[in-house]
PDB file of N, CA, C and O in Angstrom:
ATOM      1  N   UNK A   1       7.782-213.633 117.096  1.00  0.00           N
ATOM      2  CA  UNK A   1       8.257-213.001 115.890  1.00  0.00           C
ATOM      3  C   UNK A   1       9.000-214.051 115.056  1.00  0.00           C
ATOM      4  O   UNK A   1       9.977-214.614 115.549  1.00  0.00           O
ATOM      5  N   UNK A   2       8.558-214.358 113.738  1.00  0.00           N
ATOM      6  CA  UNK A   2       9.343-214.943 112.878  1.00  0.00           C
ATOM      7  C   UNK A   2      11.372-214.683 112.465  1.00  0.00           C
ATOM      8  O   UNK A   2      12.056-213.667 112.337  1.00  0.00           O
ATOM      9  N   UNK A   3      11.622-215.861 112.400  1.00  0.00           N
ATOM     10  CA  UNK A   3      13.233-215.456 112.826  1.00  0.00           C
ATOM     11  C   UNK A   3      13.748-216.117 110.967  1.00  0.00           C
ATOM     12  O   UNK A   3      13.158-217.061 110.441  1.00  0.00           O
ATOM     13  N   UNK A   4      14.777-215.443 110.370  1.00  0.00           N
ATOM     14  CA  UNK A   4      14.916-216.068 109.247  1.00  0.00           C
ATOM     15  C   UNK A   4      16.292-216.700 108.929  1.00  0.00           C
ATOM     16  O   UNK A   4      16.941-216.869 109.962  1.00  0.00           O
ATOM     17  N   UNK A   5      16.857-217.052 107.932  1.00  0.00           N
ATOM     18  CA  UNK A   5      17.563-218.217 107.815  1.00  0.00           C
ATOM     19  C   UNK A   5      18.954-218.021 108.718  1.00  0.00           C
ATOM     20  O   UNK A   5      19.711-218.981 108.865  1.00  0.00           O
ATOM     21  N   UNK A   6      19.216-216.848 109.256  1.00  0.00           N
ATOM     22  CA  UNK A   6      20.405-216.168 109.830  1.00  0.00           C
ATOM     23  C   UNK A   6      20.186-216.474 111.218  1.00  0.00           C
ATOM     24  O   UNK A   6      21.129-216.613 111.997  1.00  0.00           O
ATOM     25  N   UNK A   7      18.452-216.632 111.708  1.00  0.00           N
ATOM     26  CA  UNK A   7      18.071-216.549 113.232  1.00  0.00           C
ATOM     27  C   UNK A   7      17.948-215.005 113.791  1.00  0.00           C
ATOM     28  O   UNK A   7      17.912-214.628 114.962  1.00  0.00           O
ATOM     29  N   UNK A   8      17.902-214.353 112.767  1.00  0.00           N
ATOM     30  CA  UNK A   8      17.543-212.825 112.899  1.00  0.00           C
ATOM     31  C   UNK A   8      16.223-212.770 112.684  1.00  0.00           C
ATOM     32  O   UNK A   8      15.654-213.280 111.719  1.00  0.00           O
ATOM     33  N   UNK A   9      15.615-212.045 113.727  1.00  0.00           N
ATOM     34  CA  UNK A   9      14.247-211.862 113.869  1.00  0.00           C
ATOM     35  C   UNK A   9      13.942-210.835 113.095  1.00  0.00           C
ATOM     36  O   UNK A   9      14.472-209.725 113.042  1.00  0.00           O
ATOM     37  N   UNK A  10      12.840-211.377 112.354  1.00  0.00           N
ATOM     38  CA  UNK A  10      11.346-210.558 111.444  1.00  0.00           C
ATOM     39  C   UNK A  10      10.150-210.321 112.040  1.00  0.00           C
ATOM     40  O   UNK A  10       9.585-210.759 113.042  1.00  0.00           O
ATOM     41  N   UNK A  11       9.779-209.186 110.833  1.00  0.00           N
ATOM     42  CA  UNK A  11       8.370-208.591 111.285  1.00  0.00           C
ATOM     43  C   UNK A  11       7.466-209.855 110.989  1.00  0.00           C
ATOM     44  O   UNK A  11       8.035-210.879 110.612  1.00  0.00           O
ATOM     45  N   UNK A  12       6.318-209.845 111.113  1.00  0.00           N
ATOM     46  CA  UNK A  12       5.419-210.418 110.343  1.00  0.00           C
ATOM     47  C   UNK A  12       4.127-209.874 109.957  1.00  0.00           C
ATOM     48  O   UNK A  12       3.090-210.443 109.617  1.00  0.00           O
ATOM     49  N   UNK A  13       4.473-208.436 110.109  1.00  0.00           N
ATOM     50  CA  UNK A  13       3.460-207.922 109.312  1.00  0.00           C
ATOM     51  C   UNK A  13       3.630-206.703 108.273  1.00  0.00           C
ATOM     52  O   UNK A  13       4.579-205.936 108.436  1.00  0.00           O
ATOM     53  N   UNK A  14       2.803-206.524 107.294  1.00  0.00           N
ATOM     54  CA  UNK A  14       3.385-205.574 106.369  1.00  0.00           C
ATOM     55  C   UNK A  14       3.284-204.024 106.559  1.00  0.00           C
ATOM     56  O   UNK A  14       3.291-203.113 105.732  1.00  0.00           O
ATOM     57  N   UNK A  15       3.202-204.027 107.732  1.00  0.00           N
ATOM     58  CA  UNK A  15       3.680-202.241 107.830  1.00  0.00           C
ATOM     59  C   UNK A  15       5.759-202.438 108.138  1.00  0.00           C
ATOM     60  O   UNK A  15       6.693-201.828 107.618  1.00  0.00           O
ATOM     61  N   UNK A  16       5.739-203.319 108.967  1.00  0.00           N
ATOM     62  CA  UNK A  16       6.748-203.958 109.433  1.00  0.00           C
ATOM     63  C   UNK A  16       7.875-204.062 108.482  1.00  0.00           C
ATOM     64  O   UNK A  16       8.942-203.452 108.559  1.00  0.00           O
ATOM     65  N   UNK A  17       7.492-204.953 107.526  1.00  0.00           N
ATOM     66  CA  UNK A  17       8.073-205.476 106.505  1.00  0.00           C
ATOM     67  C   UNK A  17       8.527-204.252 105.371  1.00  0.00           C
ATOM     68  O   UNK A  17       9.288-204.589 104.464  1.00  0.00           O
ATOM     69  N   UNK A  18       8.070-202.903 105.440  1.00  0.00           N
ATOM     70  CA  UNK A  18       7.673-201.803 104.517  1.00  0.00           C
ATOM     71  C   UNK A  18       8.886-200.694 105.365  1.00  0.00           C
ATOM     72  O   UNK A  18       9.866-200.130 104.877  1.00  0.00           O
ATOM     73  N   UNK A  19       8.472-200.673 106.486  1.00  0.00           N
ATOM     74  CA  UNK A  19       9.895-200.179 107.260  1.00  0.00           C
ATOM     75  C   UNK A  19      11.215-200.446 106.978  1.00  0.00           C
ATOM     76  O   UNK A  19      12.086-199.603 106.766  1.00  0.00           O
ATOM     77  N   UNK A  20      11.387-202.109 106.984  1.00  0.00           N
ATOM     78  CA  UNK A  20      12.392-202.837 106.990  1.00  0.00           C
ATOM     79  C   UNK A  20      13.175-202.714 105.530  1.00  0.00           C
ATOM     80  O   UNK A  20      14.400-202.836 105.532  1.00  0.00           O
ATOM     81  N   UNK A  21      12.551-202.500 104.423  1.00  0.00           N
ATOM     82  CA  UNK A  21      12.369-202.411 103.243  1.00  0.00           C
ATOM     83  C   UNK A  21      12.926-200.846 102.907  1.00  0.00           C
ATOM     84  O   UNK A  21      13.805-200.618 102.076  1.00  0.00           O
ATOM     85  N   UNK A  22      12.241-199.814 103.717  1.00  0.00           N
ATOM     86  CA  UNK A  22      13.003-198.433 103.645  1.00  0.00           C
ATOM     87  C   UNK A  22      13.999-198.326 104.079  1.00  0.00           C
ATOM     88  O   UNK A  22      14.752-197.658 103.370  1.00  0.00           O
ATOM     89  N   UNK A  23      14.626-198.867 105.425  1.00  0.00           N
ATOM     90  CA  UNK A  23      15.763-199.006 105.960  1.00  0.00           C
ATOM     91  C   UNK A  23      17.120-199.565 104.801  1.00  0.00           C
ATOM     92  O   UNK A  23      18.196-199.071 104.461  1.00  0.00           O
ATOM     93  N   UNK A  24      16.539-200.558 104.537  1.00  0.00           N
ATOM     94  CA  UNK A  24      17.207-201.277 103.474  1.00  0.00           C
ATOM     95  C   UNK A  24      18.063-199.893 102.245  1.00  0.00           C
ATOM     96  O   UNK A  24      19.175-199.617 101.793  1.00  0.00           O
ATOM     97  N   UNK A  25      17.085-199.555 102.206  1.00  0.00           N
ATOM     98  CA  UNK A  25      17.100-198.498 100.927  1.00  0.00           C
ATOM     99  C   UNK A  25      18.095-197.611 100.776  1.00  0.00           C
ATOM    100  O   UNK A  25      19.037-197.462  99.998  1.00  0.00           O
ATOM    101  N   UNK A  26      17.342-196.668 102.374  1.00  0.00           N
ATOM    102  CA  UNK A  26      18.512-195.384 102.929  1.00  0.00           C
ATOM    103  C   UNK A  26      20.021-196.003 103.328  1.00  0.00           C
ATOM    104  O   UNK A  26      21.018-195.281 103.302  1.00  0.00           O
ATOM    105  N   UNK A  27      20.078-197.458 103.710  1.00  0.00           N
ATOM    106  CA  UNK A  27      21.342-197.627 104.400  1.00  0.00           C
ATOM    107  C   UNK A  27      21.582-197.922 105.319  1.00  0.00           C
ATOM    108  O   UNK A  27      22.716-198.359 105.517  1.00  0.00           O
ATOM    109  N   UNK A  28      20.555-197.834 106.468  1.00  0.00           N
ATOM    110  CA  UNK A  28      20.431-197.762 107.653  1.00  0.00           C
ATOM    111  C   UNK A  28      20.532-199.174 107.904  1.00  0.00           C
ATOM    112  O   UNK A  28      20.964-199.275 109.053  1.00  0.00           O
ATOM    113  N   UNK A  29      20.328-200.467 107.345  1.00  0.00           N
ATOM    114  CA  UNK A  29      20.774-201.619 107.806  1.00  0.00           C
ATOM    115  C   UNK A  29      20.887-202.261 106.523  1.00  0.00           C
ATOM    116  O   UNK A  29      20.411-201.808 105.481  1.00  0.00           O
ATOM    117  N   UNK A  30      21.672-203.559 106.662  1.00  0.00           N
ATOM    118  CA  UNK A  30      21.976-203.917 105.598  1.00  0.00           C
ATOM    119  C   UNK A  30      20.956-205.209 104.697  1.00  0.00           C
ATOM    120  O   UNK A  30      20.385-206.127 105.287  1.00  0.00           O
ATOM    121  N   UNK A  31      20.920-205.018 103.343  1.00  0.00           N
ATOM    122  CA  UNK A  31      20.317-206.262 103.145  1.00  0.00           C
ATOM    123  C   UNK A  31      20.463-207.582 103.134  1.00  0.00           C
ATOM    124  O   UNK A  31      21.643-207.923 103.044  1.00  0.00           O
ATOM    125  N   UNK A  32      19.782-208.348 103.186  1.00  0.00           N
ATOM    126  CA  UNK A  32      20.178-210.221 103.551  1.00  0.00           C
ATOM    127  C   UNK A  32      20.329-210.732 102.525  1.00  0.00           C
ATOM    128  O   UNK A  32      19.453-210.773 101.661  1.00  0.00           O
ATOM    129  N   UNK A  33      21.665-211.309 102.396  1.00  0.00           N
ATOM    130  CA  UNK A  33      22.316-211.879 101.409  1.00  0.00           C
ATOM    131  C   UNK A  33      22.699-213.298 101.941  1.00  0.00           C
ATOM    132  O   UNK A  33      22.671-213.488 103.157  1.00  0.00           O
ATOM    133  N   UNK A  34      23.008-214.166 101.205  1.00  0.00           N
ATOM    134  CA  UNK A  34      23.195-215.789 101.459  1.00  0.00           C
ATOM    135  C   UNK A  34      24.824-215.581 101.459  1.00  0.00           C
ATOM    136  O   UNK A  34      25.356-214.532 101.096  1.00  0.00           O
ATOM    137  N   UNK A  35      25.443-216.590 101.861  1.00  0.00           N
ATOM    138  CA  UNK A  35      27.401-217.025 102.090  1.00  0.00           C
ATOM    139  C   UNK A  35      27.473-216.686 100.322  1.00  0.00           C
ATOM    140  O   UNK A  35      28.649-216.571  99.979  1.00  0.00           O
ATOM    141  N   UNK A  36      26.832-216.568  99.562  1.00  0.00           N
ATOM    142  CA  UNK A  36      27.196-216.784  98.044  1.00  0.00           C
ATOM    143  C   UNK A  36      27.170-215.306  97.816  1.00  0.00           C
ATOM    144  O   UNK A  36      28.057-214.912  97.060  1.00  0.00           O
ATOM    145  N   UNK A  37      26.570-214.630  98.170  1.00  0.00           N
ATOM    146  CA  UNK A  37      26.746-213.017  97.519  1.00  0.00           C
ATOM    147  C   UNK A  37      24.775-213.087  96.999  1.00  0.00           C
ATOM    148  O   UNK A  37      24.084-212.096  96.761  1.00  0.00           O
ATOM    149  N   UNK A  38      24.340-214.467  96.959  1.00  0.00           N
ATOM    150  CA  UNK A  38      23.209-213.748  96.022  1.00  0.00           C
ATOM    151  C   UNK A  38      22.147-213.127  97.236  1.00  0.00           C
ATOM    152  O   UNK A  38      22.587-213.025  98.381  1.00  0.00           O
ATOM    153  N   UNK A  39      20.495-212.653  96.878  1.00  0.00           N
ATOM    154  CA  UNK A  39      19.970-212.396  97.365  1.00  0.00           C
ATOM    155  C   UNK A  39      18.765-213.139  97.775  1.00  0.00           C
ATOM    156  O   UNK A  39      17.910-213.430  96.939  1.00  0.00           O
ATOM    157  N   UNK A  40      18.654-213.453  98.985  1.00  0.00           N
ATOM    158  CA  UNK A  40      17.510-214.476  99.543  1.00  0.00           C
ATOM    159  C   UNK A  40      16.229-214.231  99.041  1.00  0.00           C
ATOM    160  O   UNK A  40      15.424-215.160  98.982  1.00  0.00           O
ATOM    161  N   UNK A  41      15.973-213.270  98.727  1.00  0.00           N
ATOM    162  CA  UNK A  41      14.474-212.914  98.305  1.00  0.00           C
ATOM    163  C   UNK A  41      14.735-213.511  96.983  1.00  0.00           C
ATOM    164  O   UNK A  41      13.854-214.334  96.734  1.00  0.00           O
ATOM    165  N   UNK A  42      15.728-213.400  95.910  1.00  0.00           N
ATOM    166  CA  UNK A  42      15.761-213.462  94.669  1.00  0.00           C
ATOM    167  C   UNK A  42      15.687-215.088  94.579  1.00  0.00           C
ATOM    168  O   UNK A  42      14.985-215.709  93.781  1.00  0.00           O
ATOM    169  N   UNK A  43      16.598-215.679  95.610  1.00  0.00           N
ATOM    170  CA  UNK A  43      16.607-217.375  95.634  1.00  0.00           C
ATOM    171  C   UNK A  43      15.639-217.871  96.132  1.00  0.00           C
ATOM    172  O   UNK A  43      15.718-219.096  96.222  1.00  0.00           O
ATOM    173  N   UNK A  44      14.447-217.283  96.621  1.00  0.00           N
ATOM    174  CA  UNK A  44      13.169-218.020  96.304  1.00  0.00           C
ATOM    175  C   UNK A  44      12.317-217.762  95.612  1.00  0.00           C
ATOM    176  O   UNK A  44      11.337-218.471  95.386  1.00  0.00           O
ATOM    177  N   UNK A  45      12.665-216.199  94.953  1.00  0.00           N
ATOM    178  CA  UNK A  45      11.677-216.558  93.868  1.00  0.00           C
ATOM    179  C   UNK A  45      11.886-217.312  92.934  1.00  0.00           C
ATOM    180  O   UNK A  45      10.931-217.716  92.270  1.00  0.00           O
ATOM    181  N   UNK A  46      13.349-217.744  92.603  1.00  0.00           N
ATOM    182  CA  UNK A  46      13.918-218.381  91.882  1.00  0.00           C
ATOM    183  C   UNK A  46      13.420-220.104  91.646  1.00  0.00           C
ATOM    184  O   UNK A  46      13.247-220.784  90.635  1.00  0.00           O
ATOM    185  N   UNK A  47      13.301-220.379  93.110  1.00  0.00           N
ATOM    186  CA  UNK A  47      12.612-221.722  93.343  1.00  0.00           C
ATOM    187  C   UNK A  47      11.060-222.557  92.775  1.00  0.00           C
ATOM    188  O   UNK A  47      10.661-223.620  92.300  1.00  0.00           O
ATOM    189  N   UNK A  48      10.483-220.899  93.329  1.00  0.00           N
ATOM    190  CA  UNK A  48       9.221-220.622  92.662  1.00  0.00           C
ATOM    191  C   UNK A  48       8.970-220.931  90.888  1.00  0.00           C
ATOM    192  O   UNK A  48       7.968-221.324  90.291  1.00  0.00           O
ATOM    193  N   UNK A  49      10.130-220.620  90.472  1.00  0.00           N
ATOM    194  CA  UNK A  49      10.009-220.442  89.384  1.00  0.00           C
ATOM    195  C   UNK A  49       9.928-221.132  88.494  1.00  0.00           C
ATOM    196  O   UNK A  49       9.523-220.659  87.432  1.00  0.00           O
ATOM    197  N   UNK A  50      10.345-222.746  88.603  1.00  0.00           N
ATOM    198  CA  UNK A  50       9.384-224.199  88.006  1.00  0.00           C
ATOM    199  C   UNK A  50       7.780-224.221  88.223  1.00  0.00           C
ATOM    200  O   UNK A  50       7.078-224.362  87.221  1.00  0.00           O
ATOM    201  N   UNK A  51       7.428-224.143  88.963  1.00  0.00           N
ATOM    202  CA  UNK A  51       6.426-223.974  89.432  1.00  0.00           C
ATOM    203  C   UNK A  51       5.132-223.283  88.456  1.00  0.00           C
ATOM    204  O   UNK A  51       4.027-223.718  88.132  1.00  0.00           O
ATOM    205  N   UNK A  52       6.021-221.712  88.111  1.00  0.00           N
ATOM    206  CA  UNK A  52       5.114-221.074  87.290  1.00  0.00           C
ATOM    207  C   UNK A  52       5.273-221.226  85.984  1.00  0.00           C
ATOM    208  O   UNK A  52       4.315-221.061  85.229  1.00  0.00           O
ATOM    209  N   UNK A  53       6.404-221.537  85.562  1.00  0.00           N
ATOM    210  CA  UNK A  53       6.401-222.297  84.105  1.00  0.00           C
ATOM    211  C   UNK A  53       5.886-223.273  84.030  1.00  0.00           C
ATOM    212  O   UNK A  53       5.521-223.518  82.880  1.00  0.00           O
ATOM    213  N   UNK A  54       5.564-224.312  85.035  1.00  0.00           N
ATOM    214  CA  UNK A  54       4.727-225.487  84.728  1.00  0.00           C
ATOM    215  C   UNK A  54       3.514-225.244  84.267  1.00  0.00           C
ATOM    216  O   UNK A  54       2.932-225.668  83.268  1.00  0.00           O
ATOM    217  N   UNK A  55       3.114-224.319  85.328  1.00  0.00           N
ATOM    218  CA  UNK A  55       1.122-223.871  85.112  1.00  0.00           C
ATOM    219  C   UNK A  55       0.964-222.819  84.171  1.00  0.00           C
ATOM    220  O   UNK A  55      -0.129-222.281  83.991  1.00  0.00           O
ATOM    221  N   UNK A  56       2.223-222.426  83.425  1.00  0.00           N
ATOM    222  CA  UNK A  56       1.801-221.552  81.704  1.00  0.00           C
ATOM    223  C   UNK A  56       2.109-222.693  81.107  1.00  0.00           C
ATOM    224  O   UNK A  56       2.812-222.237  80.205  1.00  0.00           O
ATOM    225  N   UNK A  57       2.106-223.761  80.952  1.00  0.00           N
ATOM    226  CA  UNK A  57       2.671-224.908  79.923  1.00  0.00           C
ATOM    227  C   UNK A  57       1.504-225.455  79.615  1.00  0.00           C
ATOM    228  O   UNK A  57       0.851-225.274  80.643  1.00  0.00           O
ATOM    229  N   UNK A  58       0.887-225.956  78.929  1.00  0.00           N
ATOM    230  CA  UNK A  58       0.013-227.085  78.016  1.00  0.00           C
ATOM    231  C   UNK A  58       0.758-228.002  78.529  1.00  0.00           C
ATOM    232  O   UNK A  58       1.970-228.032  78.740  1.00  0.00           O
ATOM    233  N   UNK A  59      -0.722-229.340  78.858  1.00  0.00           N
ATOM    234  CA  UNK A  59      -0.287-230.393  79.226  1.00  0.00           C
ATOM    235  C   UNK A  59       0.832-231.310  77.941  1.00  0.00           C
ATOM    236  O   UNK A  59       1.711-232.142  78.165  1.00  0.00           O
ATOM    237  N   UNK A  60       0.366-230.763  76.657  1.00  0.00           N
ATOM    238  CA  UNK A  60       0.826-231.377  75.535  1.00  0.00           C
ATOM    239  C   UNK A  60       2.494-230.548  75.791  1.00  0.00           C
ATOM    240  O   UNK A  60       3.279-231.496  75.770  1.00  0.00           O
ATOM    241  N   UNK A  61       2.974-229.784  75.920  1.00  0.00           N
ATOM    242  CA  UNK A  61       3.607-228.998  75.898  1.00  0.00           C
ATOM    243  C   UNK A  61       4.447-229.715  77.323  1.00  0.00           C
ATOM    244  O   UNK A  61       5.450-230.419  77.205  1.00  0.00           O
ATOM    245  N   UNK A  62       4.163-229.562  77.905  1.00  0.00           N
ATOM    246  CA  UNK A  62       4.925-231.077  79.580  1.00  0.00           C
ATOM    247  C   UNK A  62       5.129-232.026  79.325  1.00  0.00           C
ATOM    248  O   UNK A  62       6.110-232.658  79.716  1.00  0.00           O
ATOM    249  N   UNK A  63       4.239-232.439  78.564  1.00  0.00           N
ATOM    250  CA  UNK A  63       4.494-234.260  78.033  1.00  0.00           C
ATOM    251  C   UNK A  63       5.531-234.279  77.252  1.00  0.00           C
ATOM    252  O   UNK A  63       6.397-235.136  77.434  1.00  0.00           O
ATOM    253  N   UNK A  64       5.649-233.306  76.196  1.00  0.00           N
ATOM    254  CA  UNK A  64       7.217-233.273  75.540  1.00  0.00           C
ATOM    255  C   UNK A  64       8.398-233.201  75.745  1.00  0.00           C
ATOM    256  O   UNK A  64       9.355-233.590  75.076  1.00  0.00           O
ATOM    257  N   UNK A  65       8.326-232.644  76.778  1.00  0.00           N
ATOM    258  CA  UNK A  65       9.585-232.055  77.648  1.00  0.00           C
ATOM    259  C   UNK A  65       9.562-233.138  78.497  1.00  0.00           C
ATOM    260  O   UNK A  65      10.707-233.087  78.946  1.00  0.00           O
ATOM    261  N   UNK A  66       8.997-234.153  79.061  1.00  0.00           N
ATOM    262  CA  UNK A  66       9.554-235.039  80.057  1.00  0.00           C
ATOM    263  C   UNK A  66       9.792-235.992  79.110  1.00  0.00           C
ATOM    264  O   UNK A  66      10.744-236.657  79.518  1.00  0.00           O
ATOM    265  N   UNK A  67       9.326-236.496  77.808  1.00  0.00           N
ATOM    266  CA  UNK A  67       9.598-237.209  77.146  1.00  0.00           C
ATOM    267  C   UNK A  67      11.441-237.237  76.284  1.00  0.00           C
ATOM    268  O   UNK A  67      12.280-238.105  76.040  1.00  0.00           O
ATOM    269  N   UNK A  68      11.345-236.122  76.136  1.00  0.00           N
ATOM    270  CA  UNK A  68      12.887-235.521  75.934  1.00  0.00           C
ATOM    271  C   UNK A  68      13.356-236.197  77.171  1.00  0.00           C
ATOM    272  O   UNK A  68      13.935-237.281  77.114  1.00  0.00           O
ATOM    273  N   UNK A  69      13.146-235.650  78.160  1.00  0.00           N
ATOM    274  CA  UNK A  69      14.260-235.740  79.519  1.00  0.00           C
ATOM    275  C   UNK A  69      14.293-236.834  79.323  1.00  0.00           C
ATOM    276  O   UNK A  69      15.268-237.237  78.689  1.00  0.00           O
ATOM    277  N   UNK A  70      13.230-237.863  79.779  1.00  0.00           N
ATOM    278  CA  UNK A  70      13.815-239.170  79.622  1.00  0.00           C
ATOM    279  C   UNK A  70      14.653-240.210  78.405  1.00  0.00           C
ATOM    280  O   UNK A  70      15.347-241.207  78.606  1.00  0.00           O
ATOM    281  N   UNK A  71      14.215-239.421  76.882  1.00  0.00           N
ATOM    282  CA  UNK A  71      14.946-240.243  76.359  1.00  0.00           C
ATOM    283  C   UNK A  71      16.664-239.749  76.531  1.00  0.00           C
ATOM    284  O   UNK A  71      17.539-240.607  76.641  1.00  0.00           O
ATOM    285  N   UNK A  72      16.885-238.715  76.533  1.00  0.00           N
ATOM    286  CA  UNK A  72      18.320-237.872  77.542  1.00  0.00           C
ATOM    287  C   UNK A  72      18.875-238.706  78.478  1.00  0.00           C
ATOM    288  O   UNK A  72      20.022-239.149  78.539  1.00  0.00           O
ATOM    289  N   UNK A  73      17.370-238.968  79.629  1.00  0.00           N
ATOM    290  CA  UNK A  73      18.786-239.747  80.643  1.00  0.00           C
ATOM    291  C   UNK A  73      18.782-241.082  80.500  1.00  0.00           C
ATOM    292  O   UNK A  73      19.552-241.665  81.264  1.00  0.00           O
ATOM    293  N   UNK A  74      18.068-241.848  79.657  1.00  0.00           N
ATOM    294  CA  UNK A  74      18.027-243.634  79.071  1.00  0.00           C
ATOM    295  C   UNK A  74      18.692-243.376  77.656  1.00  0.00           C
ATOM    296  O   UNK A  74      18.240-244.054  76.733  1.00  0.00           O
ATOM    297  N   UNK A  75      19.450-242.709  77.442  1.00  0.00           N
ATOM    298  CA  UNK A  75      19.845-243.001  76.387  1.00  0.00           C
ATOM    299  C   UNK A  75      21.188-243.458  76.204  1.00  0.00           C
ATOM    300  O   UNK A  75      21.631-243.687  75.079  1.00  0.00           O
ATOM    301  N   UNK A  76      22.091-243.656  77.612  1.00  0.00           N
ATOM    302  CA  UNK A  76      22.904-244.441  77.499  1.00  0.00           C
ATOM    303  C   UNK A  76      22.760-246.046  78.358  1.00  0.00           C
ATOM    304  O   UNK A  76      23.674-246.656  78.913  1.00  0.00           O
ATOM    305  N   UNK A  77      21.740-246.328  78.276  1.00  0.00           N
ATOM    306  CA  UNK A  77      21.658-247.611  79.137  1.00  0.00           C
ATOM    307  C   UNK A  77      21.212-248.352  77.864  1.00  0.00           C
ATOM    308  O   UNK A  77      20.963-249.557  77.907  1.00  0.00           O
TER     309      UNK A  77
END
């Protein structure tokens, strides 16, 4: 069984995961939160989330934006 960032063991399958998810809901156990208060599910989608702005971007549209960045961080040297 998959164990997650706590070492608390997970389902790994989605009837499993759908249980765990109702439980959540009614109360019956609590949801997984990080030392910060936020929510682990939310902080990876969060991660994800360069990712999918990259692949809605035009390559012309990337090239600008790294071109910015760099004149940003060479612009005091």
């Amino acid at each position: 069984m998959p164990r997650g960032p706590k070492g608390k063991k997970r389902t790994a399958d989605a009837i499993g995961n759908a249980v765990m998810i109702g439980r959540i809901a009614t109360g019956e156990i609590e949801d997984l939160t990080t030392d910060d208060g936020k929510n682990a599910a939310a902080v990876a989608l969060g991660r994800m989330g360069g990712k999918a702005r990259a692949a809605g971007m035009t390559a012309k549209k990337r090239s600008e934006i790294a071109k910015n960045a760099a004149a940003t961080r060479w612009k005091d040297r």
